[in-house]
Backbone bond lengths (Angstrom), bond angles and torsions (degrees), N, CA, C in turn:
res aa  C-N    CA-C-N  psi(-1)  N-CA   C-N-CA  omega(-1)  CA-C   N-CA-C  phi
1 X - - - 1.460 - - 1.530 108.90 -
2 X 1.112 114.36 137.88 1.839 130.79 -178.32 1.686 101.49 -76.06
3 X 1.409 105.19 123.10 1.612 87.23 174.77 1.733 98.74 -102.89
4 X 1.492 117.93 174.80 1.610 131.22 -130.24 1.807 89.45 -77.23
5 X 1.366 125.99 -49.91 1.367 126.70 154.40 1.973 113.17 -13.97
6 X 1.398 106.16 -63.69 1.430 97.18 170.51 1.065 129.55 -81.07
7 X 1.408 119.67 -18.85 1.389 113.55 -164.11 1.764 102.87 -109.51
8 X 1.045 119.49 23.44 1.521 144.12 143.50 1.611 115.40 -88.61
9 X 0.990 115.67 -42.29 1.740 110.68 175.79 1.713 103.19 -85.42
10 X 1.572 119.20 -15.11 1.198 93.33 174.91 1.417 136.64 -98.30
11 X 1.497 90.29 -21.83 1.588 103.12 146.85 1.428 130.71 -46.34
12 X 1.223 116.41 -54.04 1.498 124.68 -174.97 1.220 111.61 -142.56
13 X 1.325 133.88 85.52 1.325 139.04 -124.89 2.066 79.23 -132.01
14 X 1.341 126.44 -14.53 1.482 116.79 169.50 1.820 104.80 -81.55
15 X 1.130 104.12 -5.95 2.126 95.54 170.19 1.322 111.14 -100.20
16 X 1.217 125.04 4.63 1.225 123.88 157.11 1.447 136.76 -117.03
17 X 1.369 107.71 -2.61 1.504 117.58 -159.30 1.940 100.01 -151.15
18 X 1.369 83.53 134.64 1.877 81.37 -168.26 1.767 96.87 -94.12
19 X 1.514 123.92 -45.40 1.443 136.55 155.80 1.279 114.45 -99.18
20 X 1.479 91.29 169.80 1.832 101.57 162.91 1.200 119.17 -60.04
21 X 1.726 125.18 -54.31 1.136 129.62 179.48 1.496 108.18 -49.20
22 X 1.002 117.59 -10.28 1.970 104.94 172.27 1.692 105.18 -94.24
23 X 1.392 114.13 -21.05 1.701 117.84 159.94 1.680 106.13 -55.60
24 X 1.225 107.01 -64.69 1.446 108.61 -169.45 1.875 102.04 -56.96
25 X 1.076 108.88 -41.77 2.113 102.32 -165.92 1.926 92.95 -93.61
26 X 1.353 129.98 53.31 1.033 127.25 151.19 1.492 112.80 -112.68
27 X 1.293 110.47 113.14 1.567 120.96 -158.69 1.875 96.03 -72.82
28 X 1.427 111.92 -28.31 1.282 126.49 -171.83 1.911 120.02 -52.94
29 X 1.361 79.68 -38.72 1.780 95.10 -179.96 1.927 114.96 -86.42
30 X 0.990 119.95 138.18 1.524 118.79 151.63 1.165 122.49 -66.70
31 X 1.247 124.71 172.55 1.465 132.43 -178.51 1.673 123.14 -62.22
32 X 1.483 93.92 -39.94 1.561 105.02 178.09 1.971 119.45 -78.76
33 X 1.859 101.88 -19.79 1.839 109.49 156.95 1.081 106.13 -62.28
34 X 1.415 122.13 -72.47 1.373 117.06 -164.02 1.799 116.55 -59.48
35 X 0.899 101.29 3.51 1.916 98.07 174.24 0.990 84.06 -112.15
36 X 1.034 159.72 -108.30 1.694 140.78 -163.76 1.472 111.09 0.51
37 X 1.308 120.57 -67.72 1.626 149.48 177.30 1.279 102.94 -21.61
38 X 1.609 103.90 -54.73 1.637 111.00 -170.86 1.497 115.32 -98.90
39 X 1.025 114.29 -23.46 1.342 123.85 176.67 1.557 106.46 -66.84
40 X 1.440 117.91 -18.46 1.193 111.20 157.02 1.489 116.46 -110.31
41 X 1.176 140.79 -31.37 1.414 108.72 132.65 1.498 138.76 -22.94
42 X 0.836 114.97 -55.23 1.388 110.80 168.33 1.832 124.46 -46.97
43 X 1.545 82.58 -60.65 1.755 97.45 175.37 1.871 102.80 -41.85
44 X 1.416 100.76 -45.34 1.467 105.13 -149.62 1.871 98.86 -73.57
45 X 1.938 111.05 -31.29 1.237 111.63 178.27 1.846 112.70 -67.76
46 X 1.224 104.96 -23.39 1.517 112.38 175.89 1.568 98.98 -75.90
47 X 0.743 158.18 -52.85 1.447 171.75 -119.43 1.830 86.41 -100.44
48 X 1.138 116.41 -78.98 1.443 125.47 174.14 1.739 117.31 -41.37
49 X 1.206 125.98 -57.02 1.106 137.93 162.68 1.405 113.47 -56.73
50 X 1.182 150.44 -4.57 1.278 154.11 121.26 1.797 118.53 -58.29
51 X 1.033 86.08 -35.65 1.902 113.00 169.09 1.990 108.44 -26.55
52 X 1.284 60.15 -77.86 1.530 117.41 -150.12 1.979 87.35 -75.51
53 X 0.999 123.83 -42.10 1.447 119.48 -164.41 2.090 97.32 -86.26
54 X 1.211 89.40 -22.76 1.707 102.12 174.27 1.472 122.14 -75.13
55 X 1.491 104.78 -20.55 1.524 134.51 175.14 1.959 91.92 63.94
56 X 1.671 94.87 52.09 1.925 88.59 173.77 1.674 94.40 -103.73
57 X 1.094 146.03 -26.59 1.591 170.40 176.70 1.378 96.31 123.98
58 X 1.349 80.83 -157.22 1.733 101.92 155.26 1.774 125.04 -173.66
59 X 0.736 135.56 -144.07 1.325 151.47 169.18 1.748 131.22 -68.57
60 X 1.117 126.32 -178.32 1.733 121.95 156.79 1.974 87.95 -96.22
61 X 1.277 108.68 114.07 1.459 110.41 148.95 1.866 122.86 -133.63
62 X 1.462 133.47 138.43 1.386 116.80 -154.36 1.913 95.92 -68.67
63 X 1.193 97.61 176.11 1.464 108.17 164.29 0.976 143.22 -35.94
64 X 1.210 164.00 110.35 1.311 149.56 -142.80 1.495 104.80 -93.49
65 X 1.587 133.00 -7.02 1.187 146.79 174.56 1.504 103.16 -84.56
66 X 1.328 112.18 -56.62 1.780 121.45 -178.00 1.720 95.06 -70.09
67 X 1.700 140.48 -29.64 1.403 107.14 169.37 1.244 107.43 -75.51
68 X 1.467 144.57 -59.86 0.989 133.01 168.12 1.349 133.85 -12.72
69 X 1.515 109.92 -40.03 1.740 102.63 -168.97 1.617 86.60 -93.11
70 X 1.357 141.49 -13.61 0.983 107.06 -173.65 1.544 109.82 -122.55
71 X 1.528 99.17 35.73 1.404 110.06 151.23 1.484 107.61 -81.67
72 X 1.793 108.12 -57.57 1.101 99.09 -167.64 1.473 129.29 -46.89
73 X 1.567 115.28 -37.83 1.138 144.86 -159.37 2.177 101.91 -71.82
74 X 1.405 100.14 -29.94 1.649 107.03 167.42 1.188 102.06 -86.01
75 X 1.225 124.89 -10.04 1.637 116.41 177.08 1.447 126.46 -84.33
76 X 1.623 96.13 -32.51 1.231 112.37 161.97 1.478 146.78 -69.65
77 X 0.756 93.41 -34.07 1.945 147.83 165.68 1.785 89.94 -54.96
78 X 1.196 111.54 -56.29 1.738 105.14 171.75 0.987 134.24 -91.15
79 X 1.208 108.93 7.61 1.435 116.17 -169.60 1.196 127.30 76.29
80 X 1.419 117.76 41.42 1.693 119.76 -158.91 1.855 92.67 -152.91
81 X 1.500 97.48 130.59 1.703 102.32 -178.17 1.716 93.44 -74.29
82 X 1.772 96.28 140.32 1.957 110.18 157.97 1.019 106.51 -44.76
């Protein structure tokens, strides 16, 4: 079970976190929050980049290259291939 600490950053994980790399250096989360964390980051950088290609705007969301690498990089980090 997610306690309310995570399941507040995973919902809306851009009011707490300006990059990924501040997902990854939160001592607060386990391995399995912070992939949630980004997995909606991610969703949310795809979301924008559809945005944005629609010319509707969008939001502050990080890169969709910088969530990615630092998915992989928690993946690795566990011992588990991206």
């Amino acid at each position: 079970m997610t306690n309310k600490y995570a399941e507040k950053r995973i919902i809306e994980p851009h009011l707490y976190y300006a990059t990924p790399a501040r997902v990854l250096a939160d001592t607060r989360l386990q391995g399995r929050e912070k992939l949630k964390v980004l997995q909606t980051m991610r969703m949310d950088a795809g979301y924008l980049a559809a945005a944005t290609t629609a010319q509707l705007g969008g939001g502050r969301v990080p890169n969709l290259q910088r969530v990615e690498s630092a998915i992989r990089a928690l993946k690795q980090a566990n011992g588990r291939n991206a």
